[in-house]
C-alpha positions as CSV (number, residue, x, y, z in Angstrom):
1,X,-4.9,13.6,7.8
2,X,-0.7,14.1,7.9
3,X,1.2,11.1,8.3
4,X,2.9,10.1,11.4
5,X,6.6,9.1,9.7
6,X,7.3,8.2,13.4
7,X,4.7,5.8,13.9
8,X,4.9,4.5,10.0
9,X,8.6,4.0,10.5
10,X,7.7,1.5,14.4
11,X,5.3,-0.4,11.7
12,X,8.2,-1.1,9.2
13,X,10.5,-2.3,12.3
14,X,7.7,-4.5,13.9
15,X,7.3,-6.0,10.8
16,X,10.6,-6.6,10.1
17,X,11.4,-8.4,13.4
18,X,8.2,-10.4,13.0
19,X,10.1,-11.7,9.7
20,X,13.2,-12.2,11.0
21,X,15.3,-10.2,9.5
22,X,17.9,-7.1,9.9
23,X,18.6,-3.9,8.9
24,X,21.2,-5.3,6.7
25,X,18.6,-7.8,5.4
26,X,16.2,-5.4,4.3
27,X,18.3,-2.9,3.4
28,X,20.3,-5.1,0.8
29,X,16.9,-6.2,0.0
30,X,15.5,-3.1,-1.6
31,X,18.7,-2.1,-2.5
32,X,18.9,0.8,0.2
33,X,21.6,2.0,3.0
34,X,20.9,0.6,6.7
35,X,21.3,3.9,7.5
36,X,18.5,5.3,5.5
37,X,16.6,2.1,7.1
38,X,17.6,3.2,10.1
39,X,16.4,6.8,9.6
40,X,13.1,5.6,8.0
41,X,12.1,3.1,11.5
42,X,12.9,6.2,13.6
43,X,10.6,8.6,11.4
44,X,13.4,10.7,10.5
45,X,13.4,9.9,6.2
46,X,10.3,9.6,4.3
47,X,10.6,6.5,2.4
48,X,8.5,6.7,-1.5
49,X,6.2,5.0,-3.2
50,X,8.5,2.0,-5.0
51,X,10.7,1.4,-2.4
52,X,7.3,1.1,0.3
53,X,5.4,-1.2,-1.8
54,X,8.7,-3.1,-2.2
55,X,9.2,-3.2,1.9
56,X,5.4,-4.4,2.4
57,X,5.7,-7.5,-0.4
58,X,9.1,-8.3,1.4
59,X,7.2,-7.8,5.3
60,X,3.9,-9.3,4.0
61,X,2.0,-6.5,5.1
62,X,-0.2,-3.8,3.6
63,X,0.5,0.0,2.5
64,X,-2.6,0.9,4.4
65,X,-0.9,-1.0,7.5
66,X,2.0,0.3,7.3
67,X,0.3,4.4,6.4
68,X,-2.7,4.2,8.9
69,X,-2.5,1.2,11.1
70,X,-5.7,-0.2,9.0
71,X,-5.4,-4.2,8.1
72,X,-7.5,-5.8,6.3
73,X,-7.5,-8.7,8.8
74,X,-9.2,-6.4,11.5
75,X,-12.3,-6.8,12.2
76,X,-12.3,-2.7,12.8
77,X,-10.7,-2.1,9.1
78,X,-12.0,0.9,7.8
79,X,-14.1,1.9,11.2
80,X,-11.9,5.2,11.4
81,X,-11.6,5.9,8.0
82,X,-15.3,6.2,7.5
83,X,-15.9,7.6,10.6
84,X,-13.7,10.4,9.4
85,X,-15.3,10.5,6.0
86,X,-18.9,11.2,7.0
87,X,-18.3,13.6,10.4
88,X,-17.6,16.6,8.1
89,X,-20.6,15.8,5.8
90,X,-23.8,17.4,6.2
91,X,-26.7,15.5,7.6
92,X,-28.2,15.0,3.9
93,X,-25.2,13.7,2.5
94,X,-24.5,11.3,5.5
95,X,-28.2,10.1,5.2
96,X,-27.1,9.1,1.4
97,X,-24.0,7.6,2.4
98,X,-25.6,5.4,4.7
99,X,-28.1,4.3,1.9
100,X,-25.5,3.5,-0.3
101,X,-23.9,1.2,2.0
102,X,-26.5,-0.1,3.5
103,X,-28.3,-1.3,-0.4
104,X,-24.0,-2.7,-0.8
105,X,-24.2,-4.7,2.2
106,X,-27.6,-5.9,1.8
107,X,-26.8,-7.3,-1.4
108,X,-25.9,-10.5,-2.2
109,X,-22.6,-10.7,-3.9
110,X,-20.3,-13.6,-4.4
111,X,-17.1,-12.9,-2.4
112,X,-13.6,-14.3,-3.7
């Protein structure tokens, strides 16, 4: 699946203006230009690794969020990603995936 820097870069702009804050906030923030901000919300700059796990403890959101729209939160996290997982499996193999989620979920663990 390619990422969509376009789509990534309206994430990182939603969640900044649902934190109140800038360009020039966020920018000095992770120690980066506002232009290169700039150019990263309009999918023009790929932004890497350090500096996008530094934007989502500063925006309070997730790298999967931010990469693929998935949130923890969502009731629907992960629906896509498995569904994309399994499609290209063969019948056999999805059969044994579904086992081995199905003995996970039915399994009492203590959650955190």
């Amino acid at each position: 699946m390619a990422l969509d820097y376009t789509v990534i870069g309206q994430r990182i702009k939603q969640a900044r203006l649902a934190k109140n804050l800038t360009q020039e906030d966020l920018a000095e923030k992770i120690d980066i230009s506002v232009a290169f901000l700039s150019r990263v919300e309009r999918g023009n700059s790929h932004i890497n690794l350090k500096r996008l796990n530094q934007l989502c403890g500063l925006l309070d959101v997730t790298e999967g969020y931010l990469l693929n729209g998935a949130s923890s939160n969502s009731k629907e996290y992960l629906d896509r990603e498995f569904a994309d997982l399994i499609k290209n499996c063969s019948p056999a193999k999805q059969k044994l995936i579904y086992n081995v989620a199905k003995t996970i979920a039915d399994t009492d663990l203590d959650e955190e």
